[in-house]
N, C-alpha and C positions, 0 to 999 in steps of 0.2 A: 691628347691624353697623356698620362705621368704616368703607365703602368710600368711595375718593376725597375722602381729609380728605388736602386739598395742603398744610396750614402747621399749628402751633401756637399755637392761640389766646390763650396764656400765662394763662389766665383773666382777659382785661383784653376792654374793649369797645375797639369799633373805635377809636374817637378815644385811644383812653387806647398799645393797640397801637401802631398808627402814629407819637403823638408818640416815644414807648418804641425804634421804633424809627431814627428820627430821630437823637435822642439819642445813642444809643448807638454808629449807624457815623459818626457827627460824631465823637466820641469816639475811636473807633479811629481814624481816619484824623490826628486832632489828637496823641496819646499815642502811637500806632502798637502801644501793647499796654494792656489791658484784663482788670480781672477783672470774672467775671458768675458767674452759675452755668449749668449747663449748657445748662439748655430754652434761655435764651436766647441763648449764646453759638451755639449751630445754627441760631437761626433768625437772628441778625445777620452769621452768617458769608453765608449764602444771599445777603441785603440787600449785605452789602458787596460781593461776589464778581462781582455784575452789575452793579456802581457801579464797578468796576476794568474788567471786560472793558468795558464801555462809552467809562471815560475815556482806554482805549485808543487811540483815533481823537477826535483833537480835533477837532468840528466843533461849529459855534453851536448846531446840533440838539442833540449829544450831550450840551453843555454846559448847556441847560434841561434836562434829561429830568434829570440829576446834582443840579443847583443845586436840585431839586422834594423829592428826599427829605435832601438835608443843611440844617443851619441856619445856618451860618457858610459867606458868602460866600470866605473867604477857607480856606476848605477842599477847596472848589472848585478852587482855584487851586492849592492844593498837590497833590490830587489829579492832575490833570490834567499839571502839571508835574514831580511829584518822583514821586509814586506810581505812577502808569500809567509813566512811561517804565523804572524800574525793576523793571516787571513785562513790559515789553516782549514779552523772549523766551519766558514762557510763555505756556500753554495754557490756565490754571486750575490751581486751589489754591493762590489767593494767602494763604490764612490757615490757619494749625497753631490746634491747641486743646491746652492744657498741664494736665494734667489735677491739683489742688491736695488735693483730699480732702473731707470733709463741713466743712462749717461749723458753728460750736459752737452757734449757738444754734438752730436748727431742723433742722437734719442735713442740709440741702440739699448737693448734688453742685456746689463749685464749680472752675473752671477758667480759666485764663488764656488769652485768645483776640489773638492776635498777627501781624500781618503777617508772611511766610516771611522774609523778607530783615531781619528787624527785629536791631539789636544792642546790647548792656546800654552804656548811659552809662558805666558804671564803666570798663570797656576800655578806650574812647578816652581815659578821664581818664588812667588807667593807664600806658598806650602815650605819652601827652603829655611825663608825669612821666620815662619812662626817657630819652627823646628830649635833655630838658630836663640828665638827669643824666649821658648820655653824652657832653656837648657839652664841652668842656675850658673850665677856668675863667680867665681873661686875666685882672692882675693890672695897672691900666694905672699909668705912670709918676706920676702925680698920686698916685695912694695907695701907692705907695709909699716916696714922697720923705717922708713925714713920718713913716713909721717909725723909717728911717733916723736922720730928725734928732731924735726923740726919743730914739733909742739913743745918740747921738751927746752930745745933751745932762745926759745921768745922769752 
């Protein structure tokens, strides 16, 4: 019987786990979106989910208990600062799972696992570009004096 099995042991040993998951909510909180495959995209969502509700309340506690399971100091920081406040007004389910299909070479179930609030690069590039195209183009008196005197000149 499987009673009271709390996690997925991903068939790694503990040291191998642990670093695996290290890695991994480093990673998301670095990219803010992630592909994995499924077993582990469920068990780094759990990892990360208590690494958000925690960086919730910035205090020097919170902030070792955070800085113990990431590897980059400076994710830390982001966390704390960009991610946690952004998640502010929820409750939980700071992370969707986007589900991609099998993977060709072993059939494994993979999925994109992303921050809720997370949004594509392309957009802002996007939105940059019309901004840039809707602005009227000024034509200043320097360039155009020598059109002028070239037409003038033939």
């Amino acid at each position: 019987m499987k009673h009271k099995i709390g996690f997925n042991r991903l068939e790694r040993t503990a040291a191998h786990r642990k670093a695996l998951h290290r890695n991994m909510v480093t990673a998301l909180f670095k990219y803010e979106r992630i592909t994995t495959t499924k077993a582990k995209a469920l068990e780094i969502r759990r990892s990360a989910e208590k690494l958000i509700t925690r960086a919730k309340e910035d205090t020097v506690h919170n902030r070792r208990l955070v800085a113990r399971r990431l590897f980059d100091e400076s994710m830390v920081t982001k966390l704390f600062t960009n991610i946690a406040l952004r998640m502010k007004d929820r409750h939980g389910g700071y992370t969707r799972i986007l589900k991609l299909g099998e993977r060709a070479g072993d059939a494994a179930e993979m999925v994109i696992l992303e921050l809720v609030d997370y949004k594509l690069p392309e957009k802002e590039e996007k939105s940059e570009k019309k901004a840039k195209k809707d602005e009227p183009k000024k034509e200043t008196k320097k360039a155009a004096k020598p059109k002028a005197q070239k037409a003038e000149a033939k």
